[in-house]
C-alpha positions in Angstrom: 88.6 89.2 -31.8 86.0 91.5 -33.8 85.5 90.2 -37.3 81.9 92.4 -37.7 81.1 95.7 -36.1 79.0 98.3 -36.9 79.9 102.1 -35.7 76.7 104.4 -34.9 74.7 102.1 -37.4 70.8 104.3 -37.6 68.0 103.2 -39.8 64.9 105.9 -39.8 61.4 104.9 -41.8 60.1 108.2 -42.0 59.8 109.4 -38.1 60.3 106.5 -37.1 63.9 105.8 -35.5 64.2 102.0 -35.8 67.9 101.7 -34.9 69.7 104.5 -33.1 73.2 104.8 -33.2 74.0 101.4 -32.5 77.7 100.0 -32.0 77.1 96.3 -32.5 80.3 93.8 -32.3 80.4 90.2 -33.7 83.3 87.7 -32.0 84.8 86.0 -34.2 84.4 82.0 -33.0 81.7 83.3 -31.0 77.7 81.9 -30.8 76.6 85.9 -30.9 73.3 86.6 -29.4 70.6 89.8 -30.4 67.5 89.9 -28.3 65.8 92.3 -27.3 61.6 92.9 -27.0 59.4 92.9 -30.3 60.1 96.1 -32.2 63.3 96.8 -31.0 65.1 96.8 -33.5 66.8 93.4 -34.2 65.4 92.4 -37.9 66.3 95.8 -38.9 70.1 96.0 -37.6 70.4 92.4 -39.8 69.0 93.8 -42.8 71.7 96.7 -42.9 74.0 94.3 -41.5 73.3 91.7 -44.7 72.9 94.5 -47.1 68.4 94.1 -47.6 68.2 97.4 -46.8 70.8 100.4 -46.5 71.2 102.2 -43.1 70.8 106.4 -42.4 73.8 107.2 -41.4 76.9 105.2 -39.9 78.8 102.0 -40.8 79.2 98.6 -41.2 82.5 96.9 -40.8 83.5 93.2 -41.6 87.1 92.0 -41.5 88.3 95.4 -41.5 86.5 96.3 -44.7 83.6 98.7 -45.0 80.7 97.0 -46.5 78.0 99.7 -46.0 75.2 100.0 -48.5 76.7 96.8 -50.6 73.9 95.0 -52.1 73.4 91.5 -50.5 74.8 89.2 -53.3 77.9 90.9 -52.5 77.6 90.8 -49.2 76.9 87.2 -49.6 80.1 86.4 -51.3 82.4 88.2 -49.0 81.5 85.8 -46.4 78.4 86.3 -45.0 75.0 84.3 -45.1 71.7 84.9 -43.1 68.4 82.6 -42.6 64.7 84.6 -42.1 62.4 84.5 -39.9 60.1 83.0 -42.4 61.3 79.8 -43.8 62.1 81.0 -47.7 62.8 77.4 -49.4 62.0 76.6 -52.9 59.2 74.3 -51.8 58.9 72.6 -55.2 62.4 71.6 -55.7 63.8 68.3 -53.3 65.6 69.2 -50.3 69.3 68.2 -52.1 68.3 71.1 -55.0 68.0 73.9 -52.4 71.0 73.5 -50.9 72.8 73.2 -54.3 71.3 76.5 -54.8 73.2 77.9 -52.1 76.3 76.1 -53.3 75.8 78.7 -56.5 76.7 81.8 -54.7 80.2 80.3 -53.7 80.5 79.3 -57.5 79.9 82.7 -58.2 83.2 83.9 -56.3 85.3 83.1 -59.5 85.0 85.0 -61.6 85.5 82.1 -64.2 82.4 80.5 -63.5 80.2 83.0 -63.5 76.8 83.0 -65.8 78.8 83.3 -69.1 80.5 80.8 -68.8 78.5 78.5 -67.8 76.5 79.2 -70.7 79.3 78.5 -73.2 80.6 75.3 -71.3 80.3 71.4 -73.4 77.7 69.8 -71.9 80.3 67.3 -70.5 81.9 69.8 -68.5 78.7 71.1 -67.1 77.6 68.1 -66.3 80.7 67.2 -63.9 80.3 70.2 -62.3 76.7 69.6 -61.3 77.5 66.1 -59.9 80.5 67.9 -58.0 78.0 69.8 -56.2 75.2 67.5 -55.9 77.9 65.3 -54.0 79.2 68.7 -52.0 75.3 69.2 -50.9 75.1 66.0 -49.9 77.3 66.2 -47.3 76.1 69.7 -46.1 72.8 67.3 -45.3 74.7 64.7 -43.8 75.5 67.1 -41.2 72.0 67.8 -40.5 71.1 64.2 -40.9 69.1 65.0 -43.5 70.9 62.9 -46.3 67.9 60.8 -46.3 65.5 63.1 -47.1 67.8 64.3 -50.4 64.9 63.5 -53.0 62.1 64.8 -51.2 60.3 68.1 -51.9 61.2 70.6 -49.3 57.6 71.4 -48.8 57.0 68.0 -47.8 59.7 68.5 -44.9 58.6 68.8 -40.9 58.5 72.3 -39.7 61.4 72.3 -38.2 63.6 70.4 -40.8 62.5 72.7 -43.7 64.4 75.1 -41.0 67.6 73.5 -40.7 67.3 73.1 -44.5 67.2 76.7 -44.8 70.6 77.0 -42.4 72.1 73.9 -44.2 71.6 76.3 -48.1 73.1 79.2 -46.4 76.0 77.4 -44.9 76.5 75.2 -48.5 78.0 79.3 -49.1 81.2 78.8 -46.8 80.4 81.5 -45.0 82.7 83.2 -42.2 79.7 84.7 -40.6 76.0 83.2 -40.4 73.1 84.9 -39.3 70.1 83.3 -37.6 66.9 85.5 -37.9 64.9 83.5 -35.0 65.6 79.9 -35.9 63.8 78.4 -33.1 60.4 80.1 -34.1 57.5 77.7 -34.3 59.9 74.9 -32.7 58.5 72.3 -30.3 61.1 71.1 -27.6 62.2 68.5 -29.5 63.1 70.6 -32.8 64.6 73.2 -30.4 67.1 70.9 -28.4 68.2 69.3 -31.8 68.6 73.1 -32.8 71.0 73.7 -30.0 72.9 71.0 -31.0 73.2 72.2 -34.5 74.1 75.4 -33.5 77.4 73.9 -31.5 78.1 71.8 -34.7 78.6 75.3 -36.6 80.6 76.6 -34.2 83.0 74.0 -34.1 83.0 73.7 -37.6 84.6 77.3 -37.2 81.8 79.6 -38.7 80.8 82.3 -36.3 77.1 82.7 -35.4 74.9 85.6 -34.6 71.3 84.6 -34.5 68.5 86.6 -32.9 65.9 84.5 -30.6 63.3 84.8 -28.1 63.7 81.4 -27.0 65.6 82.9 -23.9 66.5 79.0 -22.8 68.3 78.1 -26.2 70.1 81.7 -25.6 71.4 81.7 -22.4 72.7 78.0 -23.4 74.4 78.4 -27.0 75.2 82.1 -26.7 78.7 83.3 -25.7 78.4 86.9 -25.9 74.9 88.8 -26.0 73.7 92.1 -27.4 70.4 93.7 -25.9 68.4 96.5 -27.8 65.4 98.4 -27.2 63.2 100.9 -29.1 66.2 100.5 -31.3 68.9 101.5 -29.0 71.5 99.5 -27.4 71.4 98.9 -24.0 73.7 96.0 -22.8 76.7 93.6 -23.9 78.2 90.9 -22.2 78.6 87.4 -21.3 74.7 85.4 -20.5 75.0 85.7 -16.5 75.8 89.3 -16.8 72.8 89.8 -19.1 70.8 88.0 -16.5 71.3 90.0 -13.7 71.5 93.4 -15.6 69.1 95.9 -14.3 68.3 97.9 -17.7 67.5 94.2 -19.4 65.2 93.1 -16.8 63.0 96.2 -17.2 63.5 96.3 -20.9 61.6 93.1 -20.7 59.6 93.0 -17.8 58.9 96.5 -17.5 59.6 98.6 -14.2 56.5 98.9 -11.4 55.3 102.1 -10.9 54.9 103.7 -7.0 
């Protein structure tokens, strides 16, 4: 079942068409896949998708609900939570402090604990709250084994932990949907297997993924369903062995000889 689709979604910069009436579907329970060659239009589609920047013209649905233009706190709290494809941690807070800082957006869903009140709470109360998510990121890290890394500073992290830090504060949100803006970017082997395997954690936890990645290996292994774009259009959808064999993919990416 659909539980994100966008309907003739086009971004334009100028005269630049960077997504052209694209009709983009996200399976709910699914490990969704974007690829497509550099510049064709993937980053884009997941900003209009996660509300950092607003499409031309067409729509954006998510659980039935049309969410296009919404800013992206909002879009956060209706369920849906990206990475980047540069690592954006607060470096000089420990690794347990940034995923409490993703636990604040799903704080900020009631309406009763929002900034004011906060404010105006006894010290007391405050403080039970902190150590109620302190304890509720530490078990986000337990699920990336990274529990015992809690007190150190993120910046002091390896490469590709600071990156499943980054996925651990977006998921601390509860999200129904996450997105993955090339997690596997700057990855050994190593860090990318472990990915894989983190990947299949989320899904069974019930979250649905969609993650754009040129790591074709890691795709065609954790992806159920896969998207293909280029020059911003959209030019195949299906399962990874019919993306394999599809004509228009393989000369999207290896280009066709000429006679």
């Amino acid at each position: 079942m659909k539980i994100l689709e966008t309907e003739n979604l086009s971004r334009i910069f100028g005269g630049v068409v960077a997504v052209n009436d694209v009709n983009f579907s996200v399976y709910e329970g699914m490990v969704n896949g974007l690829i497509g060659p550099n510049g064709a239009g993937k980053t884009t589609l997941f900003n209009q998708i996660t509300g950092m920047d607003k499409p031309t013209r067409g729509k954006i649905l998510f659980d039935g609900k049309d969410i296009t233009g919404l800013p992206a706190w909002k879009i956060s709290r209706l369920g849906i939570a990206r990475t980047f494809q540069n690592i954006r941690l607060y470096r000089e807070l420990t690794v347990v402090e940034n995923v409490m800082m993703g636990l604040h957006f799903k704080v900020g869903k009631d309406p009763f604990k929002g900034r004011f009140t906060q404010a105006v709470k006894s010290y007391f109360s405050a403080s039970k709250e902190n150590k109620e998510l302190y304890m509720k990121a530490l078990e986000w890290l337990r699920f990336f084994d990274l529990e015992n890394e809690a007190q150190e500073f993120a910046r002091n992290l390896p490469y590709g932990r600071q990156r499943e830090l980054e996925i651990a504060r977006a998921l601390a949100a509860e999200p129904k949907v996450l997105f993955l803006d090339e997690p596997a970017a700057g990855m050994n082997p190593a860090e990318t297997e472990h990915l894989m395997n983190i990947v299949d954690k989320i899904k069974k936890h019930g979250i649905t993924v969609v993650l754009i990645e040129h790591d074709m290996k890691l795709v065609m292994n954790i992806c159920d369903n896969i998207t293909v774009l280029s020059f911003g259009q959209k030019i195949a959808e299906g399962s990874p062995e019919e993306i394999k064999k599809n004509p228009m993919v393989i000369e999207a990416y290896l280009g066709r000889e000429e006679d």
